[in-house]
C-alpha positions in Angstrom: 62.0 100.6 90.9 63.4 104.4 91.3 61.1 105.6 89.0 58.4 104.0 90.6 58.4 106.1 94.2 58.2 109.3 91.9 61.9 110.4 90.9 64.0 108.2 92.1 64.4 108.2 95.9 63.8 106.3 98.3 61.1 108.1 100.9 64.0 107.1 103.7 66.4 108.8 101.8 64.5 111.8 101.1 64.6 112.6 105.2 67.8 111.8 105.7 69.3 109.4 107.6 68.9 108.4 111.3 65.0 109.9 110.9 62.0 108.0 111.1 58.5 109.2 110.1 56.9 108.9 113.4 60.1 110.6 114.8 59.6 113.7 111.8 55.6 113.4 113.0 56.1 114.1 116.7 58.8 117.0 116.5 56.0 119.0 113.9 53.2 118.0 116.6 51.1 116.1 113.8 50.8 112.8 115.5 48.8 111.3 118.1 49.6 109.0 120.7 47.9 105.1 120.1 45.6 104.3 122.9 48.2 101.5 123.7 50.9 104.3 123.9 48.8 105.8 126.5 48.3 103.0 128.6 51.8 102.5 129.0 52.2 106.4 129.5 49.5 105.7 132.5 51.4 102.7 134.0 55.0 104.1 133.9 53.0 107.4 135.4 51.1 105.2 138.3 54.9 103.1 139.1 56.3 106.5 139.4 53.8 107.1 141.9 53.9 104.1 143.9 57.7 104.2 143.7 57.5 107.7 145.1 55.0 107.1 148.1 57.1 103.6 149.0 60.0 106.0 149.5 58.1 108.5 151.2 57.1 105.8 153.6 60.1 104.2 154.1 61.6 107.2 155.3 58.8 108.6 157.4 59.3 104.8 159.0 63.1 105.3 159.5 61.8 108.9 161.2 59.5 107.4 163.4 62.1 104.7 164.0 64.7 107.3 165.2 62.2 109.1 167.0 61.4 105.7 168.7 65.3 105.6 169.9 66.1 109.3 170.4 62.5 109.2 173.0 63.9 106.0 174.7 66.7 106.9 175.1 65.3 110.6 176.8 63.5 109.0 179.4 65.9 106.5 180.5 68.6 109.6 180.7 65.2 111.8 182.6 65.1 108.5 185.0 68.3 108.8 185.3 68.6 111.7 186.6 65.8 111.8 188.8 67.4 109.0 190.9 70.5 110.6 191.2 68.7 113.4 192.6 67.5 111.5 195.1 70.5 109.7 196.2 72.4 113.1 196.3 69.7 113.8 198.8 70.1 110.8 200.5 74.0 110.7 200.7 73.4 114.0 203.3 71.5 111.3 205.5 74.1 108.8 204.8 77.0 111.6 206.2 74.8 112.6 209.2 74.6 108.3 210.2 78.2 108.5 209.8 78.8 111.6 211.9 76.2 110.0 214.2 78.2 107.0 214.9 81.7 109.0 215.3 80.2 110.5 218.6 79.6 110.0 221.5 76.8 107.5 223.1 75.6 111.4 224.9 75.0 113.2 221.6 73.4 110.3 219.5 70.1 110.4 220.5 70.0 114.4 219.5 72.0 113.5 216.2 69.4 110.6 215.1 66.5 113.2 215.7 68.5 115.8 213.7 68.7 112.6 210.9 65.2 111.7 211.1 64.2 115.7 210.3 66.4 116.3 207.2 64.8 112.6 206.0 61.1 114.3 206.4 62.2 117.4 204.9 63.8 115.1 202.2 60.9 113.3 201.5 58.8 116.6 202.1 61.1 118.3 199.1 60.0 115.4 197.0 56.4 116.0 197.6 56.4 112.6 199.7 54.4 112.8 202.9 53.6 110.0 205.6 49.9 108.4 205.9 48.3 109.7 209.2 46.7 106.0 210.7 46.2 106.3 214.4 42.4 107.0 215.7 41.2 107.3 211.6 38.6 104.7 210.1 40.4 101.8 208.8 40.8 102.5 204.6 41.8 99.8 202.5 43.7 102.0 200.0 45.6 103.3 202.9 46.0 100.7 205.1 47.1 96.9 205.4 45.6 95.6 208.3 47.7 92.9 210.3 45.4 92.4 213.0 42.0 92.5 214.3 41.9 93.2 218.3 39.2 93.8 220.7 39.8 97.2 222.3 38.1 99.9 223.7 37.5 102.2 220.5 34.7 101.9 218.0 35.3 98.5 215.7 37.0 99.7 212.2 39.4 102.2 213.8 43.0 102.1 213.7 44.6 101.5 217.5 48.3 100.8 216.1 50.6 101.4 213.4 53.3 98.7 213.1 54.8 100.4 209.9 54.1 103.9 208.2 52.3 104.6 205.3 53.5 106.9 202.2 51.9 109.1 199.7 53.7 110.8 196.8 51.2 113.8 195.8 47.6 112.0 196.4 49.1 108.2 195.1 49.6 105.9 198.1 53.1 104.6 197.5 53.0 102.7 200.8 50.2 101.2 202.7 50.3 102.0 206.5 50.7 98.1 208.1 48.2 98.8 211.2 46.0 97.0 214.0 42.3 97.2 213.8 40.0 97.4 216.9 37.3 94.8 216.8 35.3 96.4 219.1 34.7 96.5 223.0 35.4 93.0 224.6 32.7 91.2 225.5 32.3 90.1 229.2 
């Protein structure tokens, strides 16, 4: 059977051992890769890819998740702060009411007006101003009307303000609570 293969050994043999053909083939560059060869070469190459963009979105979700938190988290420590501001303000007033009530019945009336203008200047430093109602045309975004009296003025004018109206910048925070004249009595 030696004889046979041309001089006695085996074509295995004559590449030594461990080697293959194909493996012999690739490493001189002779061989080409089956169109089955390929296909696989494509799939492992388009897993690679989706494996890649999955991990690329799962950690541009984790970023938008801690982005999510870390904003949350700003604002409520921005809030925060913006009502502490305030009630540093307002402790001033609270010290004055104190001080206020310490003294004497002579001195309170002056020391409730001094009260009253640190609260305006307060709420002025705050860009919070009051809603001027009296003698002005009644304005539903402004005003809550609470009654509807006959009175001397022109009907739709505002003869009373029960309780004052606020705006912060141009936002009404507060409508003014306020009477309405209904026009001249009739006799």
């Amino acid at each position: 059977m030696n004889e046979e293969n041309g001089g006695g050994k085996m074509p295995d043999e004559e590449m030594g051992e461990g080697s293959s053909p194909v493996a012999d083939q690739n490493t001189a560059g002779n061989v080409t890769e089956s169109p089955e060869e390929k296909k696989v070469t494509r799939e492992d190459e388009l897993l690679a890819e989706i494996a890649g963009l999955n991990d690329k979105y799962l950690r541009l979700s984790a970023d938008f998740e801690n982005f999510r938190k870390r904003s949350a988290k700003e604002s409520s420590e921005r809030a925060e702060r913006s009502v502490e501001h305030v009630v540093l303000d307002l402790l001033e007033i609270v010290d004055n009411i104190d001080r206020a009530l310490n003294s004497d019945e002579s001195s309170l009336r002056e020391g409730v007006e001094q009260i009253h203008k640190l609260l305006m200047k307060i709420l002025q430093n705050h860009s919070i101003s009051p809603v001027e109602s009296l003698k002005e045309q009644f304005d539903p975004n402004m005003h809550e009307a609470i009654a509807y009296v006959p009175s001397d003025c022109e009907e739709g004018i505002v003869i009373d303000e029960v309780t004052r109206g606020y705006c912060m910048k141009d936002k009404v925070i507060r409508c003014a609570k306020v009477a309405v004249s209904k026009g001249k009595k009739e006799e």
